[in-house]
C-alpha positions, 0 to 999 in steps of 0.5 A: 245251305251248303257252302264251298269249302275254298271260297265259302260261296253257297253251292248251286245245284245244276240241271241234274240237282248235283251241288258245286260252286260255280264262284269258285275257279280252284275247286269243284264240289259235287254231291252226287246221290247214287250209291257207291260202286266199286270198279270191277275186274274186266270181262274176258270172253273170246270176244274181246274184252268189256266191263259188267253191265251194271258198271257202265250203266252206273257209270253213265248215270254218274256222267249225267250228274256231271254234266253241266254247260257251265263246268270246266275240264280241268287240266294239268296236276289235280287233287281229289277228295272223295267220300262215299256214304252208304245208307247201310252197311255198304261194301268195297275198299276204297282204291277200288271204289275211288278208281270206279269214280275216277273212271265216271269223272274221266271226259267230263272233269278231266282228260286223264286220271293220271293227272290226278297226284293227290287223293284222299278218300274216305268211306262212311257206313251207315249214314242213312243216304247213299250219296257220293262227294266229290271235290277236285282242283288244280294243283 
C-alpha cells in the first residue's frame, strides 16, 4: 500500500493503473511505469521545425497515464517533485529529463510549466524497474 506523502491516504490507481490521492486537494502523486526520456533538441528541416518521433510518441504515452475524469488542472504557482528510476544503468541529466516530462504534464495538469517555481528532481539508477514519480501542488 502506498500512501500520499501530505495527507497519508492511501493512493488510488486510475483507469491507466497510474497512483495519486484523490483525498488530497494540495498535492497529486503519480506513479508512472515508463522509462524516462529525455527532452531532445528540435528538428530543423526546411519544413519547419518538430520534435523526434519517439519523443512525441513517448510523450502522448505519458498523457494517457495522466488522464483521468476526476483529476484537477492545477492553476496558479506550483511546486514539483520528480524522480526517474531506471532499471538499468539509465541516461540523461536531469534539466533535460524534467523538461521532457514538465512537456508531457502540460495540458493535462497544468496550463503552463512556467507556473512551475519549485522543482526538485532526482535520479535513481539501477533500481531494477523503469518508472516515473511524479508529485505537484499548489504553492
Amino acid at each position: 500500500m502506498t500512501t500520499c506523502n501530505t495527507c497519508g491516504a492511501e493512493l488510488i490507481a486510475n483507469k491507466r493503473g497510474v497512483l495519486y490521492c484523490a483525498a488530497c486537494a494540495a498535492k497529486l502523486h503519480y506513479i508512472i511505469p515508463l522509462r524516462p526520456h529525455v527532452k531532445p533538441r528540435p528538428r530543423v528541416t526546411r519544413n519547419g521545425t518538430h520534435m523526434p518521433d519517439d519523443y512525441t510518441a513517448w510523450r502522448a504515452r505519458v498523457r494517457m497515464y495522466l488522464c483521468c475524469d476526476t483529476m484537477p488542472a492545477f492553476a496558479g504557482l506550483l511546486g514539483m517533485s520528480l524522480v526517474f528510476r531506471f532499471k538499468k544503468k539509465g541516461r540523461g541529466d536531469a534539466d533535460n529529463l524534467a523538461g521532457g516530462i514538465m512537456d508531457a504534464c502540460q495540458g493535462s495538469l497544468y496550463d503552463d510549466d512556467a507556473n512551475i517555481i519549485e522543482l526538485d528532481v532526482k535520479i535513481e539508477r539501477h533500481t531494477g524497474r523503469d518508472e516515473i514519480e511524479v508529485s505537484i501542488w499548489e504553492l
